[in-house]
Residue, then its C-alpha position, 0 to 999 in steps of 0.5 A: x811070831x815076834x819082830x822089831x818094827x819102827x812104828x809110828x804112833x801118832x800123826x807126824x810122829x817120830x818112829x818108834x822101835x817095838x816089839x810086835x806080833x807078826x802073822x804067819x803068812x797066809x796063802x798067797x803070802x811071803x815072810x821075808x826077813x828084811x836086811x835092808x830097807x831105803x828110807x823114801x820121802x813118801x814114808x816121811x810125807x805119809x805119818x803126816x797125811x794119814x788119820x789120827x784112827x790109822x796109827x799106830x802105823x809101820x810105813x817102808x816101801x823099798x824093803x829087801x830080804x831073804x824069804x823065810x816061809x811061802x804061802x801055799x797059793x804062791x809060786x815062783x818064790x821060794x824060801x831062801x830067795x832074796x828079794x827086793x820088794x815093791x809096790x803091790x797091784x791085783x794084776x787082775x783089773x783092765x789097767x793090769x791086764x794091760x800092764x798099767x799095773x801102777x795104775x790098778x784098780x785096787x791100788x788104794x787099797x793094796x798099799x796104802x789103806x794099813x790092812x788085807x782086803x779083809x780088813x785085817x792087820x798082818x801086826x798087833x801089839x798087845x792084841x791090838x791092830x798095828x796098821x801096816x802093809x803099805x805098799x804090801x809090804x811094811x819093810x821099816x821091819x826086821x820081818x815083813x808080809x809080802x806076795x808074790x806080785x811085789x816080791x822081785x826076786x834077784x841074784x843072791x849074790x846082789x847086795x841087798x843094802x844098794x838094791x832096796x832103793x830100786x823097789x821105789x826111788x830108782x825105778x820111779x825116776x829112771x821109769x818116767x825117762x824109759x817108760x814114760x818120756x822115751x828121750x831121744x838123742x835129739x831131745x833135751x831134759x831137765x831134772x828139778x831135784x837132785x836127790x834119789x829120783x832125780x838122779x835115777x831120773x839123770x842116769x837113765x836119760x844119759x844110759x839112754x843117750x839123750x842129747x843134753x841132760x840137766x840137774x837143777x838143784x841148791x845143793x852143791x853136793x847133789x850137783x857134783x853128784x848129777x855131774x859125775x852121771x853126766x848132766x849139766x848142773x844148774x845150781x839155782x841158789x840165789x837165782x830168780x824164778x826167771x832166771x832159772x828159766x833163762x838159764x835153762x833155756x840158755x843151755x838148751x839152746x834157746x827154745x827150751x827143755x823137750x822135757x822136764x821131770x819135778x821131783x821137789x814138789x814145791x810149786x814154783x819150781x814146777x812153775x818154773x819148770x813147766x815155763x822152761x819147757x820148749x814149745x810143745x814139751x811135757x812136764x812130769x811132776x813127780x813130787x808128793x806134797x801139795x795139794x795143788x800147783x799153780x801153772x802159767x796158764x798163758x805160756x802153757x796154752x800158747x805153747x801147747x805145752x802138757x803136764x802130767x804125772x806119773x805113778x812109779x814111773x810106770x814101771x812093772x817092779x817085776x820087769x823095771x828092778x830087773x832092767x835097771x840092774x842089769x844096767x847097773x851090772x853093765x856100768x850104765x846106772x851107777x847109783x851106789x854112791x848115792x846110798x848111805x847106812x844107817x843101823x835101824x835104831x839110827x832111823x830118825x837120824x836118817x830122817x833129819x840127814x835127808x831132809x837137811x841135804x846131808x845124804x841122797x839116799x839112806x837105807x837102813x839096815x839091820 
């Protein structure tokens, strides 16, 4: 069949709408007719990583729809089910098996690599491959090709345009506090970045109680935002990388954050981060840019301090969609705010709103 898909034809390109052709879904695959997809800075970051043989390229991860055909081999979805959509994993591998599914052993492959395992592509245009299935899904689309491991399905009276940044950005922020950190009362975080991921990050840490919550951020708007969620902000406009620091440490009570999530990835404000820290605290750097950091080697060795990552933030999308929005139904995880619309033909305006600041979270809709 044919569908409309924002393409991106070269390495760093603009995206393009066009006409494709899209496969039937084979056995262990879903069509899903997407309504609304949220725009993520992997899918700005990734026209520029990808090689020049990988374009022509259809990016979109936090895809949300109604399901038009199944796969014979497929089970639990059912046409007619809406579903949020999110990344892929084999659920096969040990990592999988032991739950770590953001950690699959074919992760590379099932979401990034533009094609089936087999090599081939679920688009062509003109008989020539379209590159595509990122994240097992493609959704920057008016029809996608997904499976059954990253299709959640949800309440059908669920408003598919608010839900689409659940299949990334939310869970990717609020899994690193809930799955990844597990804050206390007792315990303080700071948030570097107050955009989607780190306002997720925000809410789930004040849902969960934590004792002080902070957003670190240059935009006056994201910090009003942070605040309503109930995080202290700190605006760093004009400031020194010192007197971030101080400042932080000042409004955790002198010793530090117990715990500190980047979402920026530029690298002096991991630094900065990371200098914050109280003794003993960890750092999880969540932000996909550049191609190394550079640490204070002294601070981190004296203060037993540690740094990590996190991919999605560990977050099964099958149990962390679900338990985010039911927080969300219960008033906990209010986020709808942060969602501005676009019509799909509108997408490079989205682009260029996000990354000057003007919006938190666009999601494009058909």
């Amino acid at each position: 069949m044919r569908t409309t898909v924002a393409m991106v034809t070269r390495q760093g390109g603009d995206f393009e709408l066009a006409e494709v052709d899209i496969d039937d879904p084979r056995d262990d695959e879903v069509l899903v007719r997407i309504v609304a997809t949220g725009l993520c800075h992997t899918d700005l970051t990734m026209r520029h990583f990808l090689p020049d043989e990988m374009f022509p390229n259809v990016f979109g991860h936090e895809g949300t729809g109604v399901v038009e055909a199944v796969g014979p081999a497929v089970e639990g979805i059912a046409v007619g089910d809406h579903v949020v959509l999110s990344f892929r994993s084999c659920r096969e591998c040990g990592p999988c098996r032991q739950g770590d599914v953001g950690y699959c052993e074919q992760s590379l492959l099932l979401n990034y690599m533009g094609m089936r395992a087999d090599g081939s592509t679920t688009m062509s245009l003109d008989g020539s491959p379209v590159f595509g299935s990122f994240f097992g899904q493609s959704s920057l689309a008016r029809h996608a090709i997904a499976h059954a491991d990253n299709c959640v399905v949800v309440d059908p009276e669920l408003d598919l345009t608010l839900a689409a940044p659940y299949g990334c950005g939310f869970q990717t922020g609020a899994g690193t506090v809930l799955n990844v950190l597990s804050p206390g009362a007792q315990d303080s975080l700071a948030v570097y970045g107050a955009g989607a991921v780190g306002l997720a990050a925000v809410a789930a840490a004040v849902a969960e109680g934590v004792g002080t919550v902070l957003a670190v951020d240059l935009a006056a708007g994201r910090l009003a935002e942070a605040e309503r969620l109930g995080a202290t902000p700190v605006d760093a406009t004009g400031l020194e990388p010192a007197e971030v620091v101080a400042r932080v440490k000042e409004l955790t009570g002198g010793a530090g954050s117990t715990y500190a999530i980047d979402t920026t990835a530029v690298p002096a404000v991991v630094k900065q981060a990371q200098q914050a820290l109280a003794p003993r605290g960890t750092l999880v750097a969540l932000g996909l840019g550049p191609e190394e950091y550079q640490l204070d080697a002294i601070d981190l060795l004296q203060g037993g301090k540690r740094v990590m990552s996190s991919i999605e933030g560990d977050s099964d999308p099958l149990e962390m969609v679900p338990r985010l929005l039911a927080l969300r139904d219960a008033g906990r995880f209010d986020l709808d705010g942060l969602v501005t619309t676009y019509p799909f033909e509108k997408i490079n305006d989205a682009v260029a709103d996000v990354l000057a600041g003007r919006v938190v979270k666009p999601v494009l809709v058909w």
